[in-house]
N, C-alpha and C positions, 0 to 999 in steps of 0.2 A: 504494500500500500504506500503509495506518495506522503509527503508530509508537504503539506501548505503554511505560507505564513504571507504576512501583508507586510508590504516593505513602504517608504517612503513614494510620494506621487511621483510615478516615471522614471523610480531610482532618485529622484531628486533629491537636496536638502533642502524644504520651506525658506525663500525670504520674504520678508515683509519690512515693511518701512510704517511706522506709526508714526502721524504727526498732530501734537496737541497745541492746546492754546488757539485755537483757529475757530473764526468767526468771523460773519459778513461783515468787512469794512474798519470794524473797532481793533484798535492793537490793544487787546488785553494785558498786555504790560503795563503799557501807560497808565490804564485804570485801575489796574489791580496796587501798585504800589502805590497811584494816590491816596486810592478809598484804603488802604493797607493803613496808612502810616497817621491818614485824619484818623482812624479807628483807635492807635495807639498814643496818639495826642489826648482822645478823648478818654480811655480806660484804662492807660497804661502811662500815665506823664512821667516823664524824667526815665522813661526808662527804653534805650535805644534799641532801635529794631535789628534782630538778627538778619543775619546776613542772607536767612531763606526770604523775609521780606521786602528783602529788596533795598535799592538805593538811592532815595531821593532827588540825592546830589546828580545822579544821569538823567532824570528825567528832564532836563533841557533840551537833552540828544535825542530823544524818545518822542515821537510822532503820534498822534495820537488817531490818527488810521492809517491802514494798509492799503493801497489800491491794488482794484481788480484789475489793471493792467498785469501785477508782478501777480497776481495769484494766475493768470492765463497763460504768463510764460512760465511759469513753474512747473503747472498742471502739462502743459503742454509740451516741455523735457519728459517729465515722467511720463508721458504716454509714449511717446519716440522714444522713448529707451527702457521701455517694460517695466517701470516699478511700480509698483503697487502696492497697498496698504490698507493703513485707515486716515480717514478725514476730519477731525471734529465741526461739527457743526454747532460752536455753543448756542442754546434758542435766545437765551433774553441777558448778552454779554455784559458784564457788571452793573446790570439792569439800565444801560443805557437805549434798548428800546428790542420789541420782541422781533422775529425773528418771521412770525406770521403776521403781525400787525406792521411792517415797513417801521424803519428808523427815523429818529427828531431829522427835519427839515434841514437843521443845522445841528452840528458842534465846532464849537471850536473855533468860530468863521468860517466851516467850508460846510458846504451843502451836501447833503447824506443821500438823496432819493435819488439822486442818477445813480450814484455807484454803490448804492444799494441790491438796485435792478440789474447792473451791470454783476455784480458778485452772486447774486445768484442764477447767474446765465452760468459763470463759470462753475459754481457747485453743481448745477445739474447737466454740463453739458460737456464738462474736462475735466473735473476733479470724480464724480460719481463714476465712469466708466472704468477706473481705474481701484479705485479706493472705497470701503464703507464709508456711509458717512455717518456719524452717532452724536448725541450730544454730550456733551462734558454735563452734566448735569443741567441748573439751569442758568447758574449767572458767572461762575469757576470766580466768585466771591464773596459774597453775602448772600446767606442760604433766605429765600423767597414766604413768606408768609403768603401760602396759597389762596388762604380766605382771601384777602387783601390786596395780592400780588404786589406787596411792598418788602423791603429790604427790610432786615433784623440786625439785631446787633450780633448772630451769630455766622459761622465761616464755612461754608461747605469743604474745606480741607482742612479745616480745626477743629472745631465741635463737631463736625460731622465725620472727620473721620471715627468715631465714634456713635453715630449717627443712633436715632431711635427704630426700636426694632418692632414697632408697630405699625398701623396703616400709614401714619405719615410715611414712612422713607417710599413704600411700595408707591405710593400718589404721589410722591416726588418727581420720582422715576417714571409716570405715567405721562404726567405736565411734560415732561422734558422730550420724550417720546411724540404724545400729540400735536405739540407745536411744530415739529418736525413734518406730521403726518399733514398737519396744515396746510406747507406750502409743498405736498406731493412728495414728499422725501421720507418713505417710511424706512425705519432704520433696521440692522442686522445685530446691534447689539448698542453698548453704552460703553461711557468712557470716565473713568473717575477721575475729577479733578483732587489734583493729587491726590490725598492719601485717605481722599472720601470713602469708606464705607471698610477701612482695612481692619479696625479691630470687631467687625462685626460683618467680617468676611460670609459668614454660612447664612445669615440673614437676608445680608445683600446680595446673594447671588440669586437667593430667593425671591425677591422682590423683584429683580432685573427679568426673572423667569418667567413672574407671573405678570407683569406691566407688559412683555412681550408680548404674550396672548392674549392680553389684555387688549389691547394698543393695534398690532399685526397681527393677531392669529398665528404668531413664529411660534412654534416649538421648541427652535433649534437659536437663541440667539447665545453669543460672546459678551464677554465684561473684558477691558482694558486695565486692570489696579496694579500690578506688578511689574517692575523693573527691578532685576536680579546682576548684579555684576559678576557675583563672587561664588556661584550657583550654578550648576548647567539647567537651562529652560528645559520646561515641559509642558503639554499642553493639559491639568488639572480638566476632568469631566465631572460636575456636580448634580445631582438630582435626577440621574439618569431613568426614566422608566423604559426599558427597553421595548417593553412592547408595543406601547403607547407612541415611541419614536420622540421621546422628551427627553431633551438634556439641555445643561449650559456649556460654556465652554469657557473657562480662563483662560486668556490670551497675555502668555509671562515673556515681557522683553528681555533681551540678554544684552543689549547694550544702547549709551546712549546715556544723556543728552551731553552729544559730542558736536555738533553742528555749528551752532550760535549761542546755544542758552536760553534758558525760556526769558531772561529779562535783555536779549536784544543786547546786550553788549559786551557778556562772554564769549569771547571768539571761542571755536571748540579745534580740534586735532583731527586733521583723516588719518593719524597713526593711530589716536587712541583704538579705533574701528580697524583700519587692518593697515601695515604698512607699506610700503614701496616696495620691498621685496616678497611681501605677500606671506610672509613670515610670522610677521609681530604682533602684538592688537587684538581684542577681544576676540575678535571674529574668525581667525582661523582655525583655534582650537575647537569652536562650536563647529564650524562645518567640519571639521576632520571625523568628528563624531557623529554627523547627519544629523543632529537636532534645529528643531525649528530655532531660524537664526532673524530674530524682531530686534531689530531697530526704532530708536526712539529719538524724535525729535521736536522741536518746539515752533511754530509759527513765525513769532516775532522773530528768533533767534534764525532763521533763515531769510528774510526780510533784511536785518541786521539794522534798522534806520535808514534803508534807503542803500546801503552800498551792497547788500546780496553776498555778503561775505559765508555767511551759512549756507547758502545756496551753493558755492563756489567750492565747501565743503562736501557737498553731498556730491556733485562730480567728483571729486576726486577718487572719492569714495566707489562711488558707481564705477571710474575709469578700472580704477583695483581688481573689484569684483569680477569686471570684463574679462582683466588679467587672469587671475584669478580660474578662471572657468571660460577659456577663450572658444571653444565649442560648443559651450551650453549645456553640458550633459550633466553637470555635479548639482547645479543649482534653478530653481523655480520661484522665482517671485510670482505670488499669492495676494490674494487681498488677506485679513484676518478671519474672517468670517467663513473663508472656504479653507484657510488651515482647522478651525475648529469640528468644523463639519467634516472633514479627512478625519483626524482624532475621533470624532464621536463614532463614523462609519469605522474606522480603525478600531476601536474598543466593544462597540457594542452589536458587532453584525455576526451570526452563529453561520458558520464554517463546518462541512460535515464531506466523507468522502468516502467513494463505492468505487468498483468496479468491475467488470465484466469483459468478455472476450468479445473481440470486433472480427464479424466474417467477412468484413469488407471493408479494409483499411482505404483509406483514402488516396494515398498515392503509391503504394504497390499490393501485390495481388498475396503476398502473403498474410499472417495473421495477425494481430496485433491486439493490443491490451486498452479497451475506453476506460479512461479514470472519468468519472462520473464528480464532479465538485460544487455543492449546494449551497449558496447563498441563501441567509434569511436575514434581512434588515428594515426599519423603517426609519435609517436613517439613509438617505442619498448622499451622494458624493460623486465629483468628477476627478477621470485619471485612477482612480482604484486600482492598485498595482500589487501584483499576487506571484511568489516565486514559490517554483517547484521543482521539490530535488529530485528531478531528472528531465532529458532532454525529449521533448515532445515535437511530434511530427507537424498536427495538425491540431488545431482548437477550433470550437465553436462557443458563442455565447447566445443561449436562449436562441439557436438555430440557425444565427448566423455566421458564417466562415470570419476570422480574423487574419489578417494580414501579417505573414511573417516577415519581422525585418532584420537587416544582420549588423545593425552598430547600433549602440546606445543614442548615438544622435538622432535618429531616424527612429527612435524607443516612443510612442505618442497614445494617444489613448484608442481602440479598436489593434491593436496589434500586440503580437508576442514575438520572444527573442531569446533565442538560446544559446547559453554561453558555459560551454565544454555540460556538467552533469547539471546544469541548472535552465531553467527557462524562467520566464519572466513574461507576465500575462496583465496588461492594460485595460480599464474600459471603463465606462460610469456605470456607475453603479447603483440601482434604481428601489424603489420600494415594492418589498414583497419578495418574491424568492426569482432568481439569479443564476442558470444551470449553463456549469460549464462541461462540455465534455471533449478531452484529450486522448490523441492516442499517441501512445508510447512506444 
């Protein structure tokens, strides 16, 4: 009898690109260490802001929006050069104005409704093709009194990283969600502003679960909360009901924020991510080991104020990775949402296997042996990639012939490939049962 096991999509190792802080028009920077630092004038006098809150003294340098021009060239590299990820979409950004209801008139002195309309051309029309898009919660500052939809004196990444484990958090996450679904943008999962919901992780995955189905009828969505340096990622599966085809999926970054900084004036390293000779940096020891390799980066801190210096980082970056895998065969860039759903179809789809004698092999007249391989899942998945110890003639999937190919480059999904006692078997992978049969 064969022995089956499920390998990475198309042999590949997952990359993803996360980028947070991101929102139509407002550079959340700007606002966050304003409204950061009035907050600790008023509750906290005489006593100076840590260095996670940010620096006053840059905010001269610091722009207080982004133009949809730089978000269309951005969007527009990462399409022409395959990265993919996730997108935030904060809905109502330092409650300076929602997200379905169009932004003030003015800030600032500049007028908000053209490139309002203009940024959401770009989120649905170059950043969505490529990227989820989720909300950071609702404001990535002062957590929202829903009755009211006024600001509190509390912080969605400080009081809330401890956040309440009753309906509020769950209706939190619902607001955040519908306003999204407002303007046609229903989401694949959520994204914590910072370290929103971390000590009350099983709650909140909960709540993300149920605001899903709630909101989208999703089964299947992801949460963004961890970035790990010092840890190899994995992709954590919570509240799985197999049968049902319910799960979540944690989405753990392994490296990052190396770009710009989310406060827009920390230049970051393309060593720290992987070096010149391809060597050094977080990033090669994950891919040596095929785990999903998430990157994390910040908005602002690719903007840089105008000089795109973060941006300038992520090529570099990109150029590496090219190096890196200059045929394409080691590595796949993913949105997030279809690495979780690999993971969930990975973990939770039953695998079962028979076989019998074939009177009529398919490409000579002798006899040969069908291995019979049964899929049961109601989770879907595309690229489902399945190796087996030994080298097979001929496959079919649910009846239809797959295409044998003979290099990993040419390895894609509807095809198998066999390499000395091993084969290797691609395809999506659908809901309800799944029959593959091999002859050996």
């Amino acid at each position: 009898m064969i022995n089956v096991a499920v390998c990475n999509p198309l042999l590949r190792t997952p990359l993803s690109l996360i980028v947070d802080d991101s929102c139509p028009v407002i550079n959340l920077t700007y606002y966050w260490i304003h409204q950061r630092h009035a907050w600790k004038t008023q509750h906290q006098p005489g006593v100076p802001p840590d260095r996670w809150e940010g620096n006053a003294s840059q905010l001269k340098k610091i722009p207080p929006t982004i133009p949809a021009d730089f978000a269309a060239e951005w969007a527009e590299w990462c399409w022409e050069n395959g990265v993919k990820g996730k997108f935030s979409l904060i809905p109502y950004p330092a409650g300076i104005g929602r997200v379905d209801e169009g932004f003030p008139a003015e800030v600032g002195g500049k007028s908000l409704t053209l490139e309002y309309q203009a940024w959401m051309r770009v989120y649905r029309e170059l950043i969505w093709p490529s990227f989820d898009l989720t909300p950071e919660m609702l404001t990535h500052t002062a957590v929202v009194d829903l009755d009211t939809f006024t600001l509190t004196e509390e912080w969605e990444q400080v009081e809330w990283v401890d956040p309440p484990v009753d309906d509020r958090l769950t209706d939190y996450i619902i607001t955040a969600m519908e306003m999204l679904n407002n303007v046609g943008i229903p989401c694949e999962g959520v994204t914590s502003p910072g370290a929103f919901g971390k000590r009350q992780e099983a709650a909140y995955a909960k709540a993300v679960l149920t605001a899903s189905q709630h909101v989208n009828n999703d089964p299947r969505p992801f949460y963004f909360l961890w970035l790990k340096h010092d840890e190899l990622p994995d992709v954590p599966i919570w509240y799985a009901e197999k049968e049902n085809g319910i799960a979540i999926a944690s989405i753990v970054a392994c490296a990052g924020d190396w770009f710009g900084g989310w406060t827009g004036y920390d230049l970051g390293d393309a060593d720290r991510f992987i070096t010149a000779d391809l060597q050094g940096g977080r990033l090669p020891p994950i891919l040596e080991k095929e785990l999903p390799c998430v990157l994390v980066g910040h908005w602002p801190g690719f903007y840089f104020n105008g000089e795109k210096l973060g941006f300038d980082v992520l090529k570099t970056v990109k150029s590496r990775l090219n190096n890196y895998d200059p045929d394409g065969t080691k590595t796949l860039w993913m949105k997030t949402s279809e690495i979780g759903h690999y993971w969930m179809a990975r973990e939770l789809t039953n695998i079962s296997v028979s076989e019998r004698d074939a009177s009529c092999p398919p490409e000579k007249g002798d006899r040969g042996v069908v291995q019979k391989i049964t899929l049961s899942t109601q989770f879907p998945t595309a690229n489902f990639t399945l190796v087996i110890d030994a080298p097979v003639r001929h496959v079919q999937v649910n009846g239809w012939d797959l295409r044998e190919v003979y290099s990993r480059r040419d390895f894609q999904s509807n095809t198998f490939l066999v390499e000395g006692k091993q084969t290797f078997i691609a395809f999506d992978l659908e809901v309800g049962d799944t029959i593959l049969e091999l002859v050996t």
